[in-house]
C-alpha positions as CSV (number, residue, x, y, z in Angstrom):
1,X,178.4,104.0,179.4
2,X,178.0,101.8,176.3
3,X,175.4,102.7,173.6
4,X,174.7,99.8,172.5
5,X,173.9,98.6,175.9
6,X,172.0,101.5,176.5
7,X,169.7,100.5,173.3
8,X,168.8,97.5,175.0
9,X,166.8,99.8,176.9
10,X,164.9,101.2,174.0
11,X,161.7,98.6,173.1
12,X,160.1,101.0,170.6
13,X,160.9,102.3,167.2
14,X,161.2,106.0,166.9
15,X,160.9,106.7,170.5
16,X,164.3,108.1,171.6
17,X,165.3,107.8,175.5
18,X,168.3,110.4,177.4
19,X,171.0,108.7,178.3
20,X,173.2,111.6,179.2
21,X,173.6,115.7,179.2
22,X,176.3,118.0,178.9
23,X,175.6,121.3,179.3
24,X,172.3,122.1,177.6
25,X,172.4,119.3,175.4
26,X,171.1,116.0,175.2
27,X,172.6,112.6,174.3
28,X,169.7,110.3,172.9
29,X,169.9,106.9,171.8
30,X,166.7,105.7,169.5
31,X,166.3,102.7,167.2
32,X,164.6,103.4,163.5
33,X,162.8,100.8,161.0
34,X,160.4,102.0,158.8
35,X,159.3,105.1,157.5
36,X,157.0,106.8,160.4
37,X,158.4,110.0,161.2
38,X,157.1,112.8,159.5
39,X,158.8,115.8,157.7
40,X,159.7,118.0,160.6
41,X,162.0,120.5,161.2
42,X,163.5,122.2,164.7
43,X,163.0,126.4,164.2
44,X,165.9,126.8,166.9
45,X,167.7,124.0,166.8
46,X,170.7,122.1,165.1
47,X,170.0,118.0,165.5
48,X,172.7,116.0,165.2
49,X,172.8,112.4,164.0
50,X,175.6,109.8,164.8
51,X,174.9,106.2,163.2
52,X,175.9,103.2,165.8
53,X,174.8,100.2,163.6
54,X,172.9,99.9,160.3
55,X,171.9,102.4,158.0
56,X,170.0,105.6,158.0
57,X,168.0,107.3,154.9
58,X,168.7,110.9,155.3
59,X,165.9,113.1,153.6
60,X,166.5,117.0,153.4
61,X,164.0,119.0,151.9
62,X,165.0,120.2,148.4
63,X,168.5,118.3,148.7
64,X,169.5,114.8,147.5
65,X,168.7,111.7,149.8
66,X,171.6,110.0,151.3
67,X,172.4,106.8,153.2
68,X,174.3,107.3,156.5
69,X,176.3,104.5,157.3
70,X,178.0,103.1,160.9
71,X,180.0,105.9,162.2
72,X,178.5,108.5,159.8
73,X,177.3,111.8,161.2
74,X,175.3,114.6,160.1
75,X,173.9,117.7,161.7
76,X,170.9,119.0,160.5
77,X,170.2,122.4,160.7
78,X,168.0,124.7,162.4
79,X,164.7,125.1,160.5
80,X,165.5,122.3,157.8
81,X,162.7,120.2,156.9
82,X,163.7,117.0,157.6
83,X,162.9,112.8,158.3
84,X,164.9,109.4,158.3
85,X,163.9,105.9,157.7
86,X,165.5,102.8,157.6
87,X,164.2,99.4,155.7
88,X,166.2,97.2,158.4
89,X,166.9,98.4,162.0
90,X,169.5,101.4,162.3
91,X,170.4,102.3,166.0
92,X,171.6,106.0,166.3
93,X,172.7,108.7,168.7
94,X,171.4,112.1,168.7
95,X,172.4,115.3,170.5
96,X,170.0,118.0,170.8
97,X,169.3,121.0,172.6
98,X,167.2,120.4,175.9
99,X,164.4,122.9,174.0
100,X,164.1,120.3,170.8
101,X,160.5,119.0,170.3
102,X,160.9,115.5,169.2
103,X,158.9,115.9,165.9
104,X,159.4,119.7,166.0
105,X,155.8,121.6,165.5
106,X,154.1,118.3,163.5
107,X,152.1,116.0,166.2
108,X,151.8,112.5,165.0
109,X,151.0,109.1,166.4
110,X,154.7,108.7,167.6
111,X,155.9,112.1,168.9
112,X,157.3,112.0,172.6
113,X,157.4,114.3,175.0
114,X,160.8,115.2,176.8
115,X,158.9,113.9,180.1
116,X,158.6,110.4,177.4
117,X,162.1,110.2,176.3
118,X,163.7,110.4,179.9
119,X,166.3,107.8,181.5
């Protein structure tokens, strides 16, 4: 499997689809540009972020912003508030517990159900 190919499959921003699952994980590709997802955080779950191409802005409630870069990761931790953006298109990879609500508890205009983000 090739992510990038697999992002060809991905027509929306901020709408992450499974490509793949190991154990009780699983691997999501998503594209981001702009600044739509709201602060959220996972009560249960670590998140982990994996930049393919592009950069990512990395916001962590009461911490310093940082840029991820191509080949960066970061794993954000259970019950962190947290959201990204990106002023110019950043593809990523994700891997998340099969439990993970897309925008955790927070409902907004672009939150997707598992059912939404499947292959």
């Amino acid at each position: 499997m090739n992510l990038k190919n697999e992002l060809l499959n991905v027509d929306k921003y901020f709408s992450p689809r499974i490509i793949g699952e190991v154990n009780d994980q699983y691997i999501k590709v998503a594209k981001i540009k702009g600044q739509e997802i709201p602060w959220h955080n996972h009560e249960n779950e670590d998140e982990l972020f994996y930049i393919i191409e592009g950069s990512l802005l990395m916001e962590i409630e009461f911490q310093e912003d940082f840029i991820m870069q191509k080949g960066d990761f970061y794993v954000v931790k259970k019950g962190i508030n947290h959201r990204v953006s990106s002023t110019e298109e950043c593809l990523i990879m994700l891997i998340e517990s099969k439990t993970t609500e897309h925008t955790g508890k927070v409902k907004s205009e672009i939150t997707k159900s598992i059912d939404q983000q499947k292959y």
